[in-house]
C-alpha positions as CSV (number, residue, x, y, z in Angstrom):
1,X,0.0,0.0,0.0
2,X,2.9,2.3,1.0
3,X,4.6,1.5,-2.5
4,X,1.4,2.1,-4.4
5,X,0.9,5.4,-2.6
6,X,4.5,6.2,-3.5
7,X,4.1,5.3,-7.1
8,X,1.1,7.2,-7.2
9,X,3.2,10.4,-5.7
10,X,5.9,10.1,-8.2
11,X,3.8,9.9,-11.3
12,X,2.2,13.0,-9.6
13,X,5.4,14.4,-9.5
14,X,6.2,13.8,-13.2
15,X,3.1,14.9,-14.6
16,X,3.5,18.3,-12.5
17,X,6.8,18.8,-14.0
18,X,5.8,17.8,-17.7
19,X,3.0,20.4,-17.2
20,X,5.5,22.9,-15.6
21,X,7.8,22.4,-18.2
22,X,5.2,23.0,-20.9
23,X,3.7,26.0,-19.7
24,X,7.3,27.8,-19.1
25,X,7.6,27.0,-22.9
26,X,4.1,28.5,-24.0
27,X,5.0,31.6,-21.8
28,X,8.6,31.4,-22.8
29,X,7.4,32.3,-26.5
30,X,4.4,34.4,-25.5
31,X,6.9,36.9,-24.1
32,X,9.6,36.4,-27.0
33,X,6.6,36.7,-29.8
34,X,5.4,40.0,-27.1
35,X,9.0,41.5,-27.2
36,X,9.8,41.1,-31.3
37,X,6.5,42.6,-31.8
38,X,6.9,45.5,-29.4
39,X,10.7,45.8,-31.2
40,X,8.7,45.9,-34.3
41,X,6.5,48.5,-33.3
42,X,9.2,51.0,-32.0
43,X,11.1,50.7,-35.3
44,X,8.4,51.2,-37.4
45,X,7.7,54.8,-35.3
46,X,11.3,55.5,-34.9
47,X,11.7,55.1,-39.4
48,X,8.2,57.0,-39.6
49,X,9.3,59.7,-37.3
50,X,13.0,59.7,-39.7
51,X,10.9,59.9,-42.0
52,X,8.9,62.9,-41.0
53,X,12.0,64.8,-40.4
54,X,14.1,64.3,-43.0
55,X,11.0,65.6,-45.2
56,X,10.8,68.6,-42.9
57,X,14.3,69.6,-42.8
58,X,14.3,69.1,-47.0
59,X,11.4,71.6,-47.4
60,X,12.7,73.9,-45.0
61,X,15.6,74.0,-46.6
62,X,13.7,74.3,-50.4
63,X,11.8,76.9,-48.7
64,X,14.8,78.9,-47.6
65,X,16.5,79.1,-50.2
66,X,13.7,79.8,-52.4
67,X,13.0,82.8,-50.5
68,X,16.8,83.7,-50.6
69,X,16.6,83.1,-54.7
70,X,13.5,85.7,-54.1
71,X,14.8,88.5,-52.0
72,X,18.1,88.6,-54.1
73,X,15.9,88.8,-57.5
74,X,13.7,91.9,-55.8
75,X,16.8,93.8,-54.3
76,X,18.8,93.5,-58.0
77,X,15.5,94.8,-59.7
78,X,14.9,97.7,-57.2
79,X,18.9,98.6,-57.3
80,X,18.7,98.4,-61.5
81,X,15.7,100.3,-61.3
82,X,16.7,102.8,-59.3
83,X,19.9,103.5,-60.9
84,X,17.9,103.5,-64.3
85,X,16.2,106.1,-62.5
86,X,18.4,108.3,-61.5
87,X,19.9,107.9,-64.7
88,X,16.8,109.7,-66.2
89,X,16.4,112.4,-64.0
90,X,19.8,113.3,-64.1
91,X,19.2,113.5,-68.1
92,X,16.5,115.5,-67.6
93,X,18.2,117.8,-65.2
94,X,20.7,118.3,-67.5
95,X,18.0,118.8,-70.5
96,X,16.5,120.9,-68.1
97,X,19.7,123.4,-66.9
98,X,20.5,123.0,-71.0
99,X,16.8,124.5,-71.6
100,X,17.3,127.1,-69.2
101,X,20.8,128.6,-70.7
102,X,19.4,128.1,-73.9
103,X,16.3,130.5,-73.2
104,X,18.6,132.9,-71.8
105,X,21.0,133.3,-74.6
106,X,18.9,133.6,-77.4
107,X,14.6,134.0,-77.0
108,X,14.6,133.3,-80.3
109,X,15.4,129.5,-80.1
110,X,12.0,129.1,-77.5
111,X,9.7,127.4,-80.7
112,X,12.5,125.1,-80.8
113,X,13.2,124.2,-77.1
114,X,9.8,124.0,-76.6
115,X,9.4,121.2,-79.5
116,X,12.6,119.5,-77.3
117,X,10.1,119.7,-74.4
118,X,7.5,118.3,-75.8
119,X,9.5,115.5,-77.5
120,X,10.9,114.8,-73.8
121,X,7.3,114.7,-72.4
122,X,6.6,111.9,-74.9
123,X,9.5,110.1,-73.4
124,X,8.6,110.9,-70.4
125,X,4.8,109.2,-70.6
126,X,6.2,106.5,-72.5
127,X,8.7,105.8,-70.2
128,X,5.7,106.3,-67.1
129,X,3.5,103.8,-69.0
130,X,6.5,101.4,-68.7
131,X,7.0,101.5,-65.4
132,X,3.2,101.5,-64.5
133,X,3.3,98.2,-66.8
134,X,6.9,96.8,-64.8
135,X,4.2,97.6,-61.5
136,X,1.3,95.6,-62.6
137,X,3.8,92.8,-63.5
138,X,5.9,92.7,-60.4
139,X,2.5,92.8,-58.5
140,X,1.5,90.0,-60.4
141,X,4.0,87.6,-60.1
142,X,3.9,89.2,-55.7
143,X,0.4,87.5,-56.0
144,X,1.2,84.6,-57.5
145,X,4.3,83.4,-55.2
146,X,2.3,84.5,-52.1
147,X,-1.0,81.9,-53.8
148,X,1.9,78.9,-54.5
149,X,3.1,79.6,-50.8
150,X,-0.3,79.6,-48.8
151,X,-1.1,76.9,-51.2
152,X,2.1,74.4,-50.2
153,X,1.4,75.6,-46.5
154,X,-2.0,74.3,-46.6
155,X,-0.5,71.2,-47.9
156,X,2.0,70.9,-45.0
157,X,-0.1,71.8,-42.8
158,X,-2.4,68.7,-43.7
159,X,0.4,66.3,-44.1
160,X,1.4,67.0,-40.7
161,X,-2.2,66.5,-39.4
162,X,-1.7,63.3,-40.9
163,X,1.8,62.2,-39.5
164,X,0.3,63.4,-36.2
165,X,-2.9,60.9,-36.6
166,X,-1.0,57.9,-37.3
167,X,1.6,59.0,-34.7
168,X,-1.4,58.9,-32.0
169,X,-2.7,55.9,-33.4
170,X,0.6,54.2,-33.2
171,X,1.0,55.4,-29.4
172,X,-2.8,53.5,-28.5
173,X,-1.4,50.2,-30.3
174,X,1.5,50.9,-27.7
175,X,-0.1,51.2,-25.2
176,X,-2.7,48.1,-25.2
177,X,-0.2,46.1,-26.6
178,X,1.8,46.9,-23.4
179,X,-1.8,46.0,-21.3
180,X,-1.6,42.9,-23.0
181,X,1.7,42.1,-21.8
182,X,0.8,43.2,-18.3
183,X,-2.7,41.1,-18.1
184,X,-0.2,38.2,-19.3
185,X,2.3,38.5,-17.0
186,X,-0.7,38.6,-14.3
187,X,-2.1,35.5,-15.6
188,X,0.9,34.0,-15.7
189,X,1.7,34.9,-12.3
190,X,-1.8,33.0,-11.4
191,X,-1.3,29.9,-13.0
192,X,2.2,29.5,-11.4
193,X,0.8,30.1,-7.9
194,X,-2.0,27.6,-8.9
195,X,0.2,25.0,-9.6
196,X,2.3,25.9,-7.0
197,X,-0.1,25.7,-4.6
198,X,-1.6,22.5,-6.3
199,X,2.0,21.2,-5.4
């Protein structure tokens, strides 16, 4: 009887271990297949967030030096312009002062200065019409980089909306994949102490 009862104990004992042994394997891979996918997930965000700012610093830098490209263009037209300018109304001082002596020294030369001035207030209009056209233009092409900008701003703005989604949505999967782990790792805990305690 005392044999029989030992027997009985030792296949017990075997049969405990054999089922110990099996569930540190399950769990054993439950917490390797947890970890690899958890790796998984944090290289994905880490490439996506990359990613994100390697597009960021290359538009910036687009942007940049765009706008340099810009404000060199506008500060070479002003400076031409305004030495064109001054270029003119130093003729026309000149004409002017030339007028004057002219008138001084002989009245009888005034039909023909004032056929100069009038040729010179042709000029004059024709040369106003040109820079009122030059205005519209430079106005025009004002309106049409500030449109392209608030156009590509709009776009970034919505890309980065987007980025900012799936970067939330990636943080949730985090976060109840890490529950997961935990409400494991509890069970886990309760079927050892079961067994344990069966023991």
């Amino acid at each position: 009887m005392a044999k029989q009862y030992i027997d009985m104990r030792n296949d017990y004992s075997d049969q405990l271990n054999v089922i110990e042994n099996n569930f540190n394997t399950e769990r054993q891979k439950i917490l390797n297949r947890n970890a690899e996918e958890i790796k998984g997930l944090f290289q994905e965000q880490k490439a996506i967030e990359i990613e994100y700012m390697n597009t960021r610093s290359r538009k910036e830098d687009e942007y940049t030096k765009e706008l340099e490209k810009l404000r060199t263009q506008d500060a070479n037209d002003q400076a031409e312009q305004k030495i064109k300018l001054e270029k003119e109304m130093q003729i026309l001082q000149k004409c002017m002062e030339d007028m004057k002596a002219v008138y001084r020294l002989n009245e009888e030369k005034l039909d023909f200065n004032h056929k100069v001035l009038a040729d010179r207030e042709k000029v004059n209009k024709s040369m106003l019409e040109s820079l009122k056209k030059k205005e519209r233009k430079f106005k025009e092409v004002k309106s049409t980089v500030k449109q392209k900008f608030e156009t590509q701003s709009q776009k970034f703005e919505k890309d980065n909306k987007a980025m900012t989604k799936d970067y939330k949505r990636f943080t949730k999967e985090y976060l109840l994949l890490q529950k997961k782990y935990e409400r494991f790792e509890k069970s886990d805990k309760n079927r050892f102490h079961e067994i344990w305690s069966m023991n």
